[in-house]
N, C-alpha and C positions, 0 to 999 in steps of 0.2 A: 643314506639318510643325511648326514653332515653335508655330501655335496649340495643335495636336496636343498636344505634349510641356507647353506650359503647362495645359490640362485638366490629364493625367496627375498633372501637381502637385500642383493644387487639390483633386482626386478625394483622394491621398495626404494631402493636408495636413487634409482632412474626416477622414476614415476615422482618421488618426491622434487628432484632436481627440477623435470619440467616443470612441474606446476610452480615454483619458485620463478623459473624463469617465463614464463606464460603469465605470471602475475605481475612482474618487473617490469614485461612490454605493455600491457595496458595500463599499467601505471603512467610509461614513459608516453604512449598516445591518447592518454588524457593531460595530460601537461603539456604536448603539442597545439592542441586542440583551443583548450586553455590560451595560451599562446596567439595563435594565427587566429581564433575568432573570439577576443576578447569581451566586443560588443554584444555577441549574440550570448556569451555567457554570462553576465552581470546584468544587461540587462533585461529584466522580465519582462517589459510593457513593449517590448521590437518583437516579440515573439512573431505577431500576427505578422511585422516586415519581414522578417529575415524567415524566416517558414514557409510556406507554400500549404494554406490549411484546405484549399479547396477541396481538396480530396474527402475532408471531413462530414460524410453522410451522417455520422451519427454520435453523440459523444456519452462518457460513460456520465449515468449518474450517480454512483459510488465508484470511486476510484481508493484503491488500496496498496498503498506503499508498502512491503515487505524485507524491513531492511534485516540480512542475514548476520547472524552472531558474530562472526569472524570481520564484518564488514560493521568498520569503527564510526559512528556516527557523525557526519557533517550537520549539523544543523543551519550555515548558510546554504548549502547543495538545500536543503529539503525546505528552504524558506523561497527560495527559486522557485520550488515546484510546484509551492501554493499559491505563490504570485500564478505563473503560466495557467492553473486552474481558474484564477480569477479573470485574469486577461481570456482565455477562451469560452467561460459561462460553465465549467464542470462543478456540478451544485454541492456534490460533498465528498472529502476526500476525509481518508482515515489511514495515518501511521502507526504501525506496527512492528515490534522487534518481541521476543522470547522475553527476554530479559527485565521490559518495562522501562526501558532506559529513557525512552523518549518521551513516555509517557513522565514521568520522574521528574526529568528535563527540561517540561514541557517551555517552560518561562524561556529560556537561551532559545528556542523554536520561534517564539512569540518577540521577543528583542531583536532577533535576525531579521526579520520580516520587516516589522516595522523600523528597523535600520536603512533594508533594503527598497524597500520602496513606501515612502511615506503617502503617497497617495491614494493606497488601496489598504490604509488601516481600517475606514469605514466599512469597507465591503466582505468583510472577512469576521465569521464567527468564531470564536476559540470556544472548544468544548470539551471538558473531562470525560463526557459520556458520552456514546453512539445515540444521538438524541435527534428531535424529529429536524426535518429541512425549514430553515427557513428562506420564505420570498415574502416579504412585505413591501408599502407603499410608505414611499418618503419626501413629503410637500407636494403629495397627490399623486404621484408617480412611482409607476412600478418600478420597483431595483430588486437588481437580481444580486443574492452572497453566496457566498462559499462558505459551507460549516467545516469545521477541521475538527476529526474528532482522534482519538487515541484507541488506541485498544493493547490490551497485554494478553499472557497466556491464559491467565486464568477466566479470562472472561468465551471462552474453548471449549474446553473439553472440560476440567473440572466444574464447568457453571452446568454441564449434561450431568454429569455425578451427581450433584447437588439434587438439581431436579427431578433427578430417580430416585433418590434416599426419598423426596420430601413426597413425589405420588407413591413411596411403598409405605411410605407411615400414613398418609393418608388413607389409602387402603386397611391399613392394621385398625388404624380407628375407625373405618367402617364409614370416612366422609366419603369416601370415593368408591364407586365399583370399580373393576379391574376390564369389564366390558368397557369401560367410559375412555379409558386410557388406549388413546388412538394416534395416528398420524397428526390428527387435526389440532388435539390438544397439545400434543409437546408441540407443535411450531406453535400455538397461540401461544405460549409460556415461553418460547424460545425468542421468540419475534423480535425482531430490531423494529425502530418505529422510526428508520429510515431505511429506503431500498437495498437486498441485499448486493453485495456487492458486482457488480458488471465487471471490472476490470482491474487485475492485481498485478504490478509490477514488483518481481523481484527481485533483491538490489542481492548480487553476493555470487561467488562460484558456484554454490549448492543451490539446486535447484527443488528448492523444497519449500513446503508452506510453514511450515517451524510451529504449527499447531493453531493456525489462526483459523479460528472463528468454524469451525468444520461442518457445522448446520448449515451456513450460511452463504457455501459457496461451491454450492452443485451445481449454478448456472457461471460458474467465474470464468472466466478468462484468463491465464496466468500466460504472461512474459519475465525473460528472465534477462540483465543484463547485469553485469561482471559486476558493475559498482555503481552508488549512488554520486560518488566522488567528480564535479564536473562535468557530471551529465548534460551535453547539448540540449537544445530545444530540438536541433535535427533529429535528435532522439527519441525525445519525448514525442513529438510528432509521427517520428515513424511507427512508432507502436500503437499511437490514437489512429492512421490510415487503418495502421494493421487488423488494432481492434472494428473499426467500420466497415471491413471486409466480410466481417463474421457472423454468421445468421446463425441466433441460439435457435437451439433444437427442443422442444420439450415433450416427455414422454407422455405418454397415454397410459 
């Protein structure tokens, strides 16, 4: 048994090394990167040059940023990402962490941005809430935005809590029958009043949704890359081909 429990350690004390040193090198190849394609990394509005979008059949129209706990928040990396949404027409994009950090934050998101590129502060919505799309017309002409909207945990799973406490008291009081309470009403009650999300990119080692949004993303798409830290355009692109490859399926 003590040899036993000595393995276990050793097994532990390996496994922990790799991943120390597996996190070292993509460190070390995103500071390459960094490095050798400085242009394509700063700047947002060369995306469509230095990219090859052709390939682009189809693009999301909720896009969801999944930054993982352990994976510490750049807020210029994720002001990059809303420019490249603007520069390509992705109409709404929403960050997300466990935590609410970003959410919290939101303003150092909102200062980056418009640090980063002062010519696409008109085109760009900041929004607290997962709120509707907008496209309106500006001196007769249509113009197309990006809403940027936040989400935390609790707007998840505990917002499903919520919403079952409040149809079982409604039932106690006799507003509600218990025949009424269907598929159709909890998503009318659940509903976003922007699309749900098409496409989730998750920023971090762990490949997990960390509790987002989980009504709302039976049709999602999840990718996962190591870090939001530095993130190319060739990246971000490779995952928008990826996702256009993808034919949702939906059930009967």
């Amino acid at each position: 048994m003590k040899l036993f429990c000595q393995v276990l350690k050793l097994i532990h004390f390996i496994v922990t090394a790799l991943i120390i040193v597996y996190d070292y090198l993509i460190t070390i190849k995103e500071d390459l990167i960094n490095y050798l394609r400085p242009k394509t990394l700063k700047c947002i509005d060369t995306i469509v040059d230095v990219c090859d979008v052709s390939k682009l059949e189809k693009l999301p129209n909720h896009l969801v940023i999944v930054v993982a706990s352990k994976d510490k928040v750049s807020f210029s990396d994720l002001a990059k990402i809303v420019g490249w949404c603007c520069t390509l027409g992705i109409p709404n994009i929403t960050f997300y962490d466990r935590e609410g950090i970003i959410y919290e934050k939101s303003e150092l998101l909102i200062n980056e941005f418009n640090k980063l590129t002062p010519s696409f502060v008109s085109r760009v919505i900041w929004s607290n809430k997962i709120t509707r799309k907008f496209n309106t017309k500006a001196n007769g002409e249509f113009k197309q935005y990006t809403r940027v909207n936040f989400s935390v945990y609790n707007d998840g799973k505990p917002e499903i809590i919520k919403l079952t406490r409040e149809l079982s008291q409604a039932v106690k009081l006799k507003l509600l029958k218990t025949d009424d309470i269907n598929y159709d009403l909890i998503n009318e009650k659940l509903s976003l009043p922007v699309p749900d999300p098409d496409l989730a990119i998750i920023t971090g080692r762990t490949f997990s949704t960390f509790g987002l949004l989980p009504w709302h993303i039976r049709l999602t798409e999840f990718y996962n890359v190591p870090t939001h830290h530095n993130i190319s355009p060739h990246k971000f692109i490779q995952i928008l081909e990826e996702f256009a490859k993808c034919h949702q399926r939906f059930g009967t």
